[in-house]
N, C-alpha and C positions, 0 to 999 in steps of 0.2 A: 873324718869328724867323729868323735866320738860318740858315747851314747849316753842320753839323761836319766841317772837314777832312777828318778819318780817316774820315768815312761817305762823303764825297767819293770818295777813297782807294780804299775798300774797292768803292765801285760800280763802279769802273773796267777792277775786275778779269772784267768781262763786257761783251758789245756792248751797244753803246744798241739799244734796246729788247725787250733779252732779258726774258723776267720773271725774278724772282726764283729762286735754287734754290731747290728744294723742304729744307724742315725737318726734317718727324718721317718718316727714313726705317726701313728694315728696320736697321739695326744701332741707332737711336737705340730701337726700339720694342723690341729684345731690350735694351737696357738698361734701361729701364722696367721687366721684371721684378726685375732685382735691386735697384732704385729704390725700389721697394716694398716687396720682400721688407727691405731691410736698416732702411725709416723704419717699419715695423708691429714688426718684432720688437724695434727699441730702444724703442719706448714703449710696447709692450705692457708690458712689465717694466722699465719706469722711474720708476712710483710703487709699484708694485707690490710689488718686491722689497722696498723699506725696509718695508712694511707686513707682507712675508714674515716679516721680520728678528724685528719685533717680536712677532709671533703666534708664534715659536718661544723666546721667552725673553727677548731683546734688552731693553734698553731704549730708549727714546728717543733719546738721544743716541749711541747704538751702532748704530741701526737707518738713523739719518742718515747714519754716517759711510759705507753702502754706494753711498750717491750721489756723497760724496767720493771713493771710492776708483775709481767709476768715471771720473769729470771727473779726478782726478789723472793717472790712467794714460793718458786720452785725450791731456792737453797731453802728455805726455812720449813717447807716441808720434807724433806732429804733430811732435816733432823729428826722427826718423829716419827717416821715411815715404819721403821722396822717395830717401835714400839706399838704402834697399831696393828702391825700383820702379828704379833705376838700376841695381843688379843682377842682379835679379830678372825683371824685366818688369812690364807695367801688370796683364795678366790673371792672371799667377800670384799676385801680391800681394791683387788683389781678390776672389780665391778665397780667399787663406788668411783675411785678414781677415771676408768672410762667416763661413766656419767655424768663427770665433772669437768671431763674435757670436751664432751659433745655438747651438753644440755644449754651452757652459754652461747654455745654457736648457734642455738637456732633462738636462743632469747633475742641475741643480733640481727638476726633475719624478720623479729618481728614485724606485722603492720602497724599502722600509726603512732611511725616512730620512735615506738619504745625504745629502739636499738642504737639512733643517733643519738639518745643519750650519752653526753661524755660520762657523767658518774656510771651509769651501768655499761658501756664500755670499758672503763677500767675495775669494776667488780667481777665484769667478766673474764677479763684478761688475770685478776687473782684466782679465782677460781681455776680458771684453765691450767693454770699455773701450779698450783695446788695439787689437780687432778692427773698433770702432766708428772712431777717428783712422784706421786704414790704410784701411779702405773708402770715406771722406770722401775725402783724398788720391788713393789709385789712380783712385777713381770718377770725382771730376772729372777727372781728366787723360784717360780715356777720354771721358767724354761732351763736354770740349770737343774732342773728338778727331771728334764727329759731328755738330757744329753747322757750316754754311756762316759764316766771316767776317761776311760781312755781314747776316747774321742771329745773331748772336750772342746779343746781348741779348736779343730774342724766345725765342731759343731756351732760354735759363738760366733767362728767366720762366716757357717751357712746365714743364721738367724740374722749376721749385719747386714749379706746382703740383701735379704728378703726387707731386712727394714731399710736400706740405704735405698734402694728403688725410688720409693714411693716418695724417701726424702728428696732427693734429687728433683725428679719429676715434682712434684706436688709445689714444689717453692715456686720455679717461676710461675707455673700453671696458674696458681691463685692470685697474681699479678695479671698475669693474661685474660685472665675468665672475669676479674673483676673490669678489667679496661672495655673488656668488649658484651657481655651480657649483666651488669651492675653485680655491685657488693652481694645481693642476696642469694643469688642461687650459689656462690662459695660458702656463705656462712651455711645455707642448708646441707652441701656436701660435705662439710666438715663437720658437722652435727653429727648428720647420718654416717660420717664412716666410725665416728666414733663408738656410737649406739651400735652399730652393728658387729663388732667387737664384742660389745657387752655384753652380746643376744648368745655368744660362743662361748660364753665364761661358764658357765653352768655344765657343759661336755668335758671339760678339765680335768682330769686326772689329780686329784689333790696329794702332793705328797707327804710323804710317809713320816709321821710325828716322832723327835728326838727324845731321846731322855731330857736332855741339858736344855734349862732356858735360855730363848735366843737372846744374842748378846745384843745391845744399840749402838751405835755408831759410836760413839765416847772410847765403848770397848775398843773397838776397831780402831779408831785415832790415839790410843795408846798401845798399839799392838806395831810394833818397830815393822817386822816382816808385810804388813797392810799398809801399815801408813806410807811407806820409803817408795816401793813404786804405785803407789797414790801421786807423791807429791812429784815424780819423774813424769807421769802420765800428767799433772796439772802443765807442769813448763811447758809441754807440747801443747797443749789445748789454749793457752794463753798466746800457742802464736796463731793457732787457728781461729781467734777474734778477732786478731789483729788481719790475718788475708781476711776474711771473710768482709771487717768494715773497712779498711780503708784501701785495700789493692786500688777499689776504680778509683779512688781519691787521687794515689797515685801515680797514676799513668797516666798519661797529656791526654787532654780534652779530644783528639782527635782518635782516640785510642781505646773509646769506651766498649769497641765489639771485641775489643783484643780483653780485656778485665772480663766481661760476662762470659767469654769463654773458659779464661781462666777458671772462674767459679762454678764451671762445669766438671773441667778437667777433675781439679783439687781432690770432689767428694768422688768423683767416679775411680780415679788413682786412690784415692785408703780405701773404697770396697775390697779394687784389688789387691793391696797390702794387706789387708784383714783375713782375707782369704790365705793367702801363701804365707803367713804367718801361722795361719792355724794348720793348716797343713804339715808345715814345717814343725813347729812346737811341739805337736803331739808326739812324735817323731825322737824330735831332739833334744826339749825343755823349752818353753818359755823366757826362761830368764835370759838365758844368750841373745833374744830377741830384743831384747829393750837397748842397748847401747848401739845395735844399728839402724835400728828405728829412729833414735833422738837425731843421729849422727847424720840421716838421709832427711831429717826434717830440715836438720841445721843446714845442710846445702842449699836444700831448696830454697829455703828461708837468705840465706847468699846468692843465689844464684837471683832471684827477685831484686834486692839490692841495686843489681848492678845492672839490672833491666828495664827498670820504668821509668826512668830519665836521663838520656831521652828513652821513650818505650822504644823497647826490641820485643815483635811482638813474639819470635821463637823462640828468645829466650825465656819471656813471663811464660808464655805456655810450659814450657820445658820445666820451670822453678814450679810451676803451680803442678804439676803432674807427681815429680821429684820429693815434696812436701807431701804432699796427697798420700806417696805409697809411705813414707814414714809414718805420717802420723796412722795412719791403718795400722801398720806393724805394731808400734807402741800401746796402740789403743789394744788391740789383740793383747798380747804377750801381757801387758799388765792387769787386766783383768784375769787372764786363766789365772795366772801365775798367784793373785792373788785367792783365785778358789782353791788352786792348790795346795795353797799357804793356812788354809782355814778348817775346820770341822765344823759338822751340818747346824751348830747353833749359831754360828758368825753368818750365814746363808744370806739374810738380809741386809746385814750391819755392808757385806763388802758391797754389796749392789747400790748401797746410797751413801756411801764413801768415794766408790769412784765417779757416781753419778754428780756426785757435789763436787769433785775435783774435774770432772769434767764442764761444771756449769760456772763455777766459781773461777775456775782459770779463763775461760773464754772472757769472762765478765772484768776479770782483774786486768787483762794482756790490752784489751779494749781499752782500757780509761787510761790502762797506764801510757799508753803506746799515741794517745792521741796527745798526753802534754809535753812527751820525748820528743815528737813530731815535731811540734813548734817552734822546738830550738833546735833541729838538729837538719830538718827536712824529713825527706820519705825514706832516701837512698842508708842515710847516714841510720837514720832507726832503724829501718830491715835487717841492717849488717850489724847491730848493738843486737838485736834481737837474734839473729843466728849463730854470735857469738856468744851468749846466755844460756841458750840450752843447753850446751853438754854441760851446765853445773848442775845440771837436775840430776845427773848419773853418779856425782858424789855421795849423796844417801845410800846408794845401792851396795854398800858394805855387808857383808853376811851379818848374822843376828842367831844365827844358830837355834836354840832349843825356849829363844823367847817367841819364839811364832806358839801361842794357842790350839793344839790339838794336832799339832806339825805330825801330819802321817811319814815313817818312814819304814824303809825297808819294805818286807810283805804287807805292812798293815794299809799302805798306799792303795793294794787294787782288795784289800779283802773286808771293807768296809759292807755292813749289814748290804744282800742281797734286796733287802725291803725299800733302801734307801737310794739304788740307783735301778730298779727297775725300769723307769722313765726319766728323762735328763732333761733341765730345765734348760730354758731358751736367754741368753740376755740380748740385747737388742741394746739401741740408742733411745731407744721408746720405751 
């Protein structure tokens, strides 16, 4: 296998035979708190609420739309994110946004009822939402603010799994804790993990101010080298709405423990694709990453097809596992590749680019995927759908010297010593 230029590059920027900097330092390990704190409180009350919604009156279709309302307000603020941490700062933003995803939760948990309101149900659920985009954005720009270069990728895969945990765990949990001790003491723990996140923001390590004003996502979405595996990484995320709502749909009624397993598997297989993708990448490049990433989705994404009618239940395990390490891989590999594709003024512009290509595809795959359904079935969409994907890898055409501030050669690892002192964290949170 050969070797990646830019890991070339990035090695250069220390003596031969130094070891490597060290990774998970003190400012990466105080970000870890609010790492946690911000992925347990969004999914302790992310299936939760709409189940809120309904046990106060709601109907179905009223109780769903508080999921919309939250994914709405997320994309819309993924627009302005970076232009507030441009004025703002990275720390003040990722405090207010903590506050914004805790402080609802516990307006929900209030007493006499304030919280069965549906209007302040869905105010909360924008706000949450709101607070949920800024925290994604500022977050990463601090946490790759404390990764070494040339541990990069390593280090995005450590930071997913530290937040994929909590994800994982904290979903059903918030289902479970609400069935057996009521809605309120989830809304207070999600409150509090949030808040206490916040209570961490002030020990941050702020990083090191650029010459160049940061660019806003517009920048970024005209930037060929960011946008191309943005929209590679969307295709993937758009099938990951699709498993996530309708798998138990479609598997036979007798089959629902073989589906909940599934959606165990799935996220626990991309930690581990995120992981040996970062491992790998730093190593090898990024970019080689993304075509077998889409490619190992698109099976799995086949291999489901052919499994949930009638359900075979080793084979859905196997498709959801299979999908799982893909989409890790992709999600890896196009993020790094996209910071490496950038200079420190794009910092936030790429964090709420791909966060919107990650929230935006989920959103679009879902709506698209339920009216393909209709006429097609489950079996015949899954296989339309794994056959889709590798069109995302057609963008991926080089673009050469239109990438903005495209580090090459030695300039790759000898970028101001000011500026990677500490390496910033990105997260799914």
């Amino acid at each position: 296998m050969g070797t990646n230029p830019a890991a070339v590059a990035r090695d250069q920027a220390r003596p031969a035979g130094d070891p490597p900097p060290r990774l998970v330092t003190r400012p990466l390990l105080i970000r870890f708190i609010s790492i946690v704190g911000s992925a347990a409180s969004f999914y302790l009350l992310l299936s939760t609420v709409p189940e809120y919604a309904r046990a106060t009156g709601a109907s179905a279709g009223t109780a769903g739309l508080t999921t919309t309302a939250l994914t709405l307000s997320s994309v819309a603020a993924y627009l302005v994110a970076p232009r507030l941490i441009a004025r703002y700062g990275y720390r003040p933003v990722l405090a207010a946004g903590l506050g914004a995803l805790g402080g609802p939760a516990l307006v929900l948990a209030a007493p006499a009822g304030l919280g069965a309101n549906l209007a302040v149900i869905m105010t909360a659920c924008v706000v949450r939402g709101l607070g949920f985009a800024v925290v994604c954005v500022a977050g990463y720009a601090l946490t790759v603010s404390f990764i070494p270069p040339q541990r990069r990728g390593e280090g995005l895969a450590v930071v997913g799994v530290v937040s994929g945990i909590p994800s994982v765990a904290c979903l059903p949990l918030g289902v479970w804790l609400a069935a057996h001790v009521g809605y309120r003491p989830v809304f207070v723990a999600g409150g509090a993990a949030a808040l206490l996140g916040m209570a961490s923001v002030p020990w941050l390590s702020p990083p090191a101010r650029t010459a160049a004003r940061p660019a806003g996502i517009l920048a970024a979405l005209r930037t060929p080298d960011l946008a191309r595996p943005a929209v590679t990484f969307s295709a993937v995320t758009m099938a990951v709405g699709i498993v996530v709502t309708f798998l138990p749909l479609a598997v036979t009624r007798t089959a629902t423990d073989v589906a909940a397993l599934a959606l165990l598997v799935q996220p626990a297989a991309a930690i581990g694709g995120r992981w040996l993708a970062g491992r790998y990448g730093d190593r090898h490049g990024p970019a080689r990453l993304l075509a077998p990433g889409v490619l190992l989705a698109a099976a799995g994404m086949l291999t489901l097809s052919l499994a949930v009618r009638p359900t075979m239940p080793a084979a859905v395990i196997a498709g959801a596992a299979v999908f799982g390490a893909g989409f890790g891989i992709t999600q890896n590999a196009s993020l790094v590749l996209m910071y490496d594709r950038s200079p420190e003024s794009y910092v936030s512009a790429v964090g709420a680019l791909w966060n919107l290509a990650y929230d935006g595809g989920m959103g679009v795959g879902a709506a698209g995927f339920g009216l393909l359904a209709v006429h097609t079935g489950y079996p015949v969409a899954f296989a339309l759908t794994a056959a889709v994907l590798p069109a995302g890898l057609a963008v991926l055409r080089p673009v050469g010297s239109r990438t903005p501030g495209r580090r090459r050669g030695a300039q790759a690892g000898t970028r101001t010593a000011e500026t990677r002192t500490t390496s910033r964290s990105a997260e799914d949170l």
